[in-house]
NUTOR-942503 format. One record per residue (C-alpha): x, y, z. Coordinates in steps of 0.1 Angstrom, whole numbers, plus 5000, padded with zeros to 4 digits. Example, Ala and Ser with C-alpha at 12.3 -4.5 7.8 and 13.67 -1.06 7.14 Angstrom:
<sites>
+------+------+------+
:   c1 :   c2 :   c3 :
+------+------+------+
: 5123 : 4955 : 5078 :
: 5137 : 4989 : 5071 :
+------+------+------+
</sites>
This chain:
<sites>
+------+------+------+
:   c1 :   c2 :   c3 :
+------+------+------+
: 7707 : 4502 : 2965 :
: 7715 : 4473 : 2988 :
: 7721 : 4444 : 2968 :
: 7696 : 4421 : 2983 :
: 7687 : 4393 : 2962 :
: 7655 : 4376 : 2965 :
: 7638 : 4366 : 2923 :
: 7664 : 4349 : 2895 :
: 7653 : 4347 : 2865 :
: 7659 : 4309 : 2843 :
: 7655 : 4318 : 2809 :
: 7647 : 4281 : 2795 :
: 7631 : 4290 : 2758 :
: 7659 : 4277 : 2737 :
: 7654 : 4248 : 2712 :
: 7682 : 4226 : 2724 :
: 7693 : 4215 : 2686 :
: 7722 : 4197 : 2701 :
: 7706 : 4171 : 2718 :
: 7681 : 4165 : 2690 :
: 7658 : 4144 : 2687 :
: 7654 : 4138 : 2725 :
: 7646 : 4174 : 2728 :
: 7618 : 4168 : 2701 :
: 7594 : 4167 : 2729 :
: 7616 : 4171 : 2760 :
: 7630 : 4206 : 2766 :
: 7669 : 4201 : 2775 :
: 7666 : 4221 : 2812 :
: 7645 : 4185 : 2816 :
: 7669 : 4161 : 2806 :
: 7682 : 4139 : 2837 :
: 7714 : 4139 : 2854 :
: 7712 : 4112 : 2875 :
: 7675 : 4116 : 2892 :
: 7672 : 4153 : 2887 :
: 7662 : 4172 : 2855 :
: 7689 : 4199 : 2852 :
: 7664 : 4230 : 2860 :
: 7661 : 4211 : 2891 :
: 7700 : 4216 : 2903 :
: 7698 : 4254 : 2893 :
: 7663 : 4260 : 2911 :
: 7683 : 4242 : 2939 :
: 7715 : 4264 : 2940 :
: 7689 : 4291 : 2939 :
: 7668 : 4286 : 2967 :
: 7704 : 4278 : 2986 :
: 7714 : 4317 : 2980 :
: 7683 : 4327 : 2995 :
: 7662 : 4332 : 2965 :
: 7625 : 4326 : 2971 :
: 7608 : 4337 : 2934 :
: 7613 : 4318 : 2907 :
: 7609 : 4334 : 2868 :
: 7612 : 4311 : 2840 :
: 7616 : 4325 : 2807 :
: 7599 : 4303 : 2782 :
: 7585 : 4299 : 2747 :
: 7548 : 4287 : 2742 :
: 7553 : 4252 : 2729 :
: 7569 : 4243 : 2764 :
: 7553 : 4232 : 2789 :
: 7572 : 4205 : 2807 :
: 7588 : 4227 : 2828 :
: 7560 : 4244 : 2840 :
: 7543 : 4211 : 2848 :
: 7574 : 4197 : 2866 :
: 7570 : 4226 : 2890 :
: 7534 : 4219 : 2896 :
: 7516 : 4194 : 2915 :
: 7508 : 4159 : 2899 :
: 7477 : 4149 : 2917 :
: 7473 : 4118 : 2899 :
: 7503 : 4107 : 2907 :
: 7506 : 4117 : 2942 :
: 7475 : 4098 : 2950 :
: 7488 : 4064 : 2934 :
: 7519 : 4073 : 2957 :
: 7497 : 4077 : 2988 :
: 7474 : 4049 : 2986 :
: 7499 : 4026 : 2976 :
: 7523 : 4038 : 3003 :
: 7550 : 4049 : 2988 :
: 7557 : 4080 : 3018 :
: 7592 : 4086 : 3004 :
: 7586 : 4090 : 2967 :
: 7556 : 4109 : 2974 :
: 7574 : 4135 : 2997 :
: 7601 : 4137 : 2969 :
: 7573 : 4146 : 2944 :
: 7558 : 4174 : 2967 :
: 7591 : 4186 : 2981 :
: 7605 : 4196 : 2946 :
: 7602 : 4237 : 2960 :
: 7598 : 4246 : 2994 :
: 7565 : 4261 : 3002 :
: 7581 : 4294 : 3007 :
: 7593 : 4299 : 2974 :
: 7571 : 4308 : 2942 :
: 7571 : 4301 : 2906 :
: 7564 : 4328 : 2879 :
: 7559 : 4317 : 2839 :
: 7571 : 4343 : 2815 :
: 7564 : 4340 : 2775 :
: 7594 : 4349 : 2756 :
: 7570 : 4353 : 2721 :
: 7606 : 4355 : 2698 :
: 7640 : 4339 : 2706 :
: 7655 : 4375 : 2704 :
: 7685 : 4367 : 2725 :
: 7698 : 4362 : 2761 :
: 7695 : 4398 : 2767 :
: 7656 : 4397 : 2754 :
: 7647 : 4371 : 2777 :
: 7662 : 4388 : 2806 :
: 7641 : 4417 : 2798 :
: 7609 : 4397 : 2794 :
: 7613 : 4393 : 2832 :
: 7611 : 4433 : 2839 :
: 7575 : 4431 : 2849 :
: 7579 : 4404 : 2877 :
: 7617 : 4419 : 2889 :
: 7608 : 4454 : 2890 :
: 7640 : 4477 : 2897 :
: 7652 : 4449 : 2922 :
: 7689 : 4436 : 2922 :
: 7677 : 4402 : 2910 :
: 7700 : 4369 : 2898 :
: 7700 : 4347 : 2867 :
: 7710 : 4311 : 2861 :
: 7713 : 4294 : 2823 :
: 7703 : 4255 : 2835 :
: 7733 : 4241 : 2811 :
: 7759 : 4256 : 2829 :
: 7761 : 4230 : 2858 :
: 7785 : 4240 : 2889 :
: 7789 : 4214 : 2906 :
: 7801 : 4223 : 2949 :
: 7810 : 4209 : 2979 :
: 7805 : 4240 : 3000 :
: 7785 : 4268 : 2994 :
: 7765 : 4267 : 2960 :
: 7780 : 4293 : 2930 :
: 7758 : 4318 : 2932 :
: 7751 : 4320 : 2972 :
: 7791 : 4326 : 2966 :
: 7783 : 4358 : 2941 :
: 7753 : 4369 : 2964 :
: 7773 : 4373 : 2991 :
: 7800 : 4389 : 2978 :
: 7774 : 4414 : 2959 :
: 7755 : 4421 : 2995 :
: 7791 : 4430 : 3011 :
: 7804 : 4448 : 2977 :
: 7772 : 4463 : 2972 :
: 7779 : 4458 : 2933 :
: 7770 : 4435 : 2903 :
: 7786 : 4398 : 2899 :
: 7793 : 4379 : 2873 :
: 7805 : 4348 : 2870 :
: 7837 : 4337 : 2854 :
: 7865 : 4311 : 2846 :
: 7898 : 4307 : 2824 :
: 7895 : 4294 : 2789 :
: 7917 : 4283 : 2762 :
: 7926 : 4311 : 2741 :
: 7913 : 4297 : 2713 :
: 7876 : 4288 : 2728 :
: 7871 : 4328 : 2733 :
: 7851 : 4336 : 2702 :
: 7825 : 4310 : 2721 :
: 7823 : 4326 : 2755 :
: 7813 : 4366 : 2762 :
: 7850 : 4376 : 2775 :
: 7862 : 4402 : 2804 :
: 7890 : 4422 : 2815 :
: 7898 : 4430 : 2853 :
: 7932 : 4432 : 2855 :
: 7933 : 4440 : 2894 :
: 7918 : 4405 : 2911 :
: 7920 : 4401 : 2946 :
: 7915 : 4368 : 2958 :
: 7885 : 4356 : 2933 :
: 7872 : 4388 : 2920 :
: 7879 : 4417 : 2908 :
: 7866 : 4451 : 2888 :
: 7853 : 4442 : 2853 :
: 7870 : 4468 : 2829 :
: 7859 : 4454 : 2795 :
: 7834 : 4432 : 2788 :
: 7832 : 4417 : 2748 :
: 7807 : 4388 : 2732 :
: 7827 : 4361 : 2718 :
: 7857 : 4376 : 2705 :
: 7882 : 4364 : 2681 :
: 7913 : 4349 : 2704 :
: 7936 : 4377 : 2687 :
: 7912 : 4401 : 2699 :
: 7903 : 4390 : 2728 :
: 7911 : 4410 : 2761 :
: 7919 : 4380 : 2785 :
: 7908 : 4344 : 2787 :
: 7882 : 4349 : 2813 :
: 7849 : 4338 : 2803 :
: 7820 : 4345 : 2814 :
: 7795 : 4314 : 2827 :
: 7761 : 4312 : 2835 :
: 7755 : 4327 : 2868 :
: 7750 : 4364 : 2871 :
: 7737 : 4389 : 2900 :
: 7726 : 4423 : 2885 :
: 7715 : 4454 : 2896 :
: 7677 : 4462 : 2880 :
: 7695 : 4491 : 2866 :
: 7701 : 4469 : 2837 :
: 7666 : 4470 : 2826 :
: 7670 : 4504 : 2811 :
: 7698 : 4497 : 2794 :
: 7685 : 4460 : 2778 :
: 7653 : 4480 : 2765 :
: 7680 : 4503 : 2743 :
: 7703 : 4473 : 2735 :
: 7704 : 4464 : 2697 :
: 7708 : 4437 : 2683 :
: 7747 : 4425 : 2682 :
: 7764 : 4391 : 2677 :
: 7744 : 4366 : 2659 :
: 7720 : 4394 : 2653 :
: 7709 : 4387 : 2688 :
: 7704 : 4414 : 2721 :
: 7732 : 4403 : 2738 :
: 7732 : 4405 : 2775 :
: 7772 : 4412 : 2774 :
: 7766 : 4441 : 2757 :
: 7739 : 4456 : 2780 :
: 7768 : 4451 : 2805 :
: 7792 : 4466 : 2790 :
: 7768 : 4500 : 2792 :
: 7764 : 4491 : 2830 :
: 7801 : 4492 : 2838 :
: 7797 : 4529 : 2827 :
: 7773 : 4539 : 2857 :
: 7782 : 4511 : 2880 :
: 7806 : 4487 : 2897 :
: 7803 : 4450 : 2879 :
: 7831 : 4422 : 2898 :
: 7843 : 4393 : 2877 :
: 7840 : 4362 : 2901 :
: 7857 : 4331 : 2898 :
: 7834 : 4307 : 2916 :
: 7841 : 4274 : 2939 :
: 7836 : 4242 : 2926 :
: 7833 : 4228 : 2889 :
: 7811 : 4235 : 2862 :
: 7802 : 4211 : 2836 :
: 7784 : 4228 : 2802 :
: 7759 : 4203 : 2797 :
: 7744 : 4223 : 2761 :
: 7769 : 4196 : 2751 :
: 7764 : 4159 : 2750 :
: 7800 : 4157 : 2766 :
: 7794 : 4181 : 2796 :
: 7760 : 4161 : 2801 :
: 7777 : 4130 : 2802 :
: 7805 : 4142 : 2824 :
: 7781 : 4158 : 2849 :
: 7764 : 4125 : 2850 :
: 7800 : 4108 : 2860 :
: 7807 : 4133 : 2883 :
: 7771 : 4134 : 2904 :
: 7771 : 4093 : 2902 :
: 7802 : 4091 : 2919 :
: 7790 : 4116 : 2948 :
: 7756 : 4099 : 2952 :
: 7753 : 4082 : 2986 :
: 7733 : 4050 : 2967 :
: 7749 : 4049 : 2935 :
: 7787 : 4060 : 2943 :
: 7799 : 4023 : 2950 :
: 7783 : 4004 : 2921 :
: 7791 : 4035 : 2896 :
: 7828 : 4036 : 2906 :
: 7828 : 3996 : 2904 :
: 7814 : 4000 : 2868 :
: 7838 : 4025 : 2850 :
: 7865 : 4007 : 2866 :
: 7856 : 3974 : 2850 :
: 7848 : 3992 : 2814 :
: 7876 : 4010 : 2815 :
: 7895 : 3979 : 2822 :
: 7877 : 3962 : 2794 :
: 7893 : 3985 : 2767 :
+------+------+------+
</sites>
């Protein structure tokens, strides 16, 4: 099957403990980098690689992200009478009209691999993408995964996503072997869910941008549970490479993990000092605080 990639799949049902309490009442994918909510810079790279239907993979207690996605007609009216044209066609122009949102209920927090599967019934057998909102790549060029689409159309194979590690950060990352890179990609041999560093087949992890073949639906619905009694997407993968060709691919540009409270503040560093209104006066500020220590 051609690998052309059209629905991604956001699974956004997790607690977010580690920002608690803001994420009391505001799901994490919400929380602001800059002006955006994260889910907003995913959706974005997205849409950028051509994807024009949206599934997010939720729990029944959230709703923010759901609503963000929707249209605010009390607000856009304020907006309009008092006109305000620019905020208002920020508001509306959050999706493009082509593209379409689909809300999935993940009813147990069964794993990455479970919410993946929850979105069988909107992706069908279709080559399809998925993006995890906390892992934030930031690019000049071409976003990360329009990077992995392409290179899945013209390999006519599955992508995943991948970077070097410190040794001794593998037993946090889902870890692969493909010894034979060309370039930025290469064969995935092995594929392992956070291994001990000892154990560990390389120090490529794997980050959270994939593009899979549907034929990974099959497999998920057999998948056990596995680390952190958990169905583990890496392992569903690790059946794949038996049937099919999965490529390791080490993006362009930089991502920033913001399921931490360091990543988040990085990111926020990073996409201040690349905003055309804020990059002067942020730059001006660090300097002066950093002088101040």
């Amino acid at each position: 099957m051609a690998f052309q990639v059209k629905k991604a799949v956001f699974p956004v049902a997790g607690l977010g403990t580690r920002f608690l309490p803001a994420t009391k009442t505001v799901p994490k994918e919400m929380l602001p980098v800059v002006d955006k909510p994260l889910i907003q810079y995913a959706v974005d790279e997205a849409i950028e690689a051509g994807i024009d239907t949206l599934v997010f993979v939720t729990n029944r207690y959230k709703h923010a992200v759901a609503d963000y996605f929707d249209k605010a007609y009390e607000l856009e009216q304020k907006l309009e009478k008092a006109g305000k044209s620019e905020l208002l066609a920020m508001i509306r122009d959050v999706l493009p009209k082509h593209v379409r949102c689909v809300f999935v209920t993940q009813a147990e927090a069964l794993g990455l691999g479970h919410a993946v599967l929850c979105a069988k019934p909107v992706i069908g057998n279709e080559p399809f993408a998925v993006l995890l909102p906390d892992d934030l790549i930031w690019s000049k060029g071409r976003g990360a995964l329009g990077q992995m689409v392409d290179l899945a159309g013209k390999e006519n194979a599955s992508v995943i996503s991948v970077q070097p590690v410190p040794q001794e950060q593998t037993s946090s990352y889902g870890i692969v072997s493909a010894p034979n890179f060309t370039g930025r990609f290469g064969a995935i041999e092995q594929i392992v869910e956070k291994p001990k560093p000892e154990k560990a087949p390389s120090n490529l992890a794997v980050v959270g941008r994939y593009v899979l073949s549907g034929a990974i639906f099959p497999i998920l619905e057999k998948t056990r549970s596995g680390t952190g009694g958990e169905i583990q997407l890496t392992d569903a993968i690790a059946e794949l490479l038996k049937q099919d060709k999965v490529l390791a691919y080490q993006f362009e540009g930089r991502r920033f993990d913001c399921g931490t409270r360091i990543g988040l503040i990085e990111a926020t560093i990073q996409y201040a000092l690349d905003h055309d209104d804020l990059a002067a006066e942020a730059r001006a500020y660090m300097q002066a605080a950093l002088a101040a220590k």
